[in-house]
N, C-alpha and C positions, 0 to 999 in steps of 0.2 A: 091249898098251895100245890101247885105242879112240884116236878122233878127239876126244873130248871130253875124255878124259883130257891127253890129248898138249896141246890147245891150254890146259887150263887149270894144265898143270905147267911148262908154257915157254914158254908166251905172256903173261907179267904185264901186258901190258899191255892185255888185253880181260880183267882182273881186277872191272873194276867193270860188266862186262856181265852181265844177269843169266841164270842158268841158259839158261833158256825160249829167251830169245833166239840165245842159241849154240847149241842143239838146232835150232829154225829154220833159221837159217842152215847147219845141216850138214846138213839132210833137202833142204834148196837145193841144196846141194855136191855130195852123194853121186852124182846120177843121171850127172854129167860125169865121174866116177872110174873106169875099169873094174878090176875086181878082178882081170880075168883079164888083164889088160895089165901090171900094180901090182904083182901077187900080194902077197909079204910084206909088203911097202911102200904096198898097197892105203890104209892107217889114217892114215899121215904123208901122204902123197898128198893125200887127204882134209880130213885139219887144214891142209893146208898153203893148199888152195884156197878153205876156210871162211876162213881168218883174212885172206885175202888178199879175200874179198866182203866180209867184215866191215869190214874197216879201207877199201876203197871205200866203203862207207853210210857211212864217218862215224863209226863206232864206236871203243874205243879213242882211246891218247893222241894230242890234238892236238899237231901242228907247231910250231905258234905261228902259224899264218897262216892258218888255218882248218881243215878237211877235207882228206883228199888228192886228194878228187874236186873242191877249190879249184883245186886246184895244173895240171890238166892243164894242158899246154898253157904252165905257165909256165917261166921261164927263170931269172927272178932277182926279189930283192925288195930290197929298201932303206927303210932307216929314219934317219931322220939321219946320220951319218956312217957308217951300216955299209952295206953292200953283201953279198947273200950270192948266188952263184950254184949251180945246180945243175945236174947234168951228166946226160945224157939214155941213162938205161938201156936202149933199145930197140933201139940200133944192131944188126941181126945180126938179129931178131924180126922175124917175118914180120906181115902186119897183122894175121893172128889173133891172134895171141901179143901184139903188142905194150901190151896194158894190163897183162898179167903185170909187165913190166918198172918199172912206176910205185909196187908194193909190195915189200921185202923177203923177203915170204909166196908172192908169185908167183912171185918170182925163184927163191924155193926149188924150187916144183911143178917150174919149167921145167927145174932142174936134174936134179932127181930122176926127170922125165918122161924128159929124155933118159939117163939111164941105165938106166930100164926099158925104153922105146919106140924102138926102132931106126927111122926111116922109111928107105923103099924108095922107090931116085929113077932113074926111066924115062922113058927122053927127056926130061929135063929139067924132068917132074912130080914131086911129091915126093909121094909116099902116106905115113899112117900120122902117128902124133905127134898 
């Protein structure tokens, strides 16, 4: 199964995105994916990091409080008597990594990255990932 497939058989909710535009977005995606790092898992890899720019633009269901790229940076929201807070996925994410942490799509890559991607940590640099 392709990237295109994968995001539009289990990601319902870039359902109302049209074709064209999820094709976009993955010809964006692919050049950051190495196949030879991914191998089998090169295709989920892939949908995983498309769905995760997608839903950064904006794309897909809203929150209810705008964009997720609203949300950076936020903490909590309140509307009359509700209160909701949110808890900050990045702990552990390095500052690259840390906007992976802000979708459930990135949080997938990153998982999935470390199970292909072993880095190599010398003196205290870490290579690789």
């Amino acid at each position: 199964m392709d990237a295109f497939e994968i995001i539009r058989k289990t990601m319902s909710e870039f359902k109302e995105v049209d074709d064209d535009t999820v094709r976009v977005f993955i010809s964006l995606a692919e050049p950051l994916i190495s196949k030879k790092r991914f191998e089998k898992l090169h295709q989920q890899a892939l949908a995983y990091m498309t769905a995760h720019k997608m839903k950064m633009s904006g794309l897909g269901k809203n929150i209810g409080i705008g964009t997720i790229g609203d949300t950076i940076g936020l903490s909590s929201v309140s509307e009359g008597e509700t209160s909701v807070s949110f808890s900050n996925n990045q702990t552990g994410n390095t500052a690259t990594d840390a906007e992976f942490g802000l979708t459930v799509y990135g949080m997938q890559y990153l998982q999935l990255r470390k199970h292909c991607i072993v880095p190599i940590i010398s003196a205290g640099v870490e290579y690789g990932g």
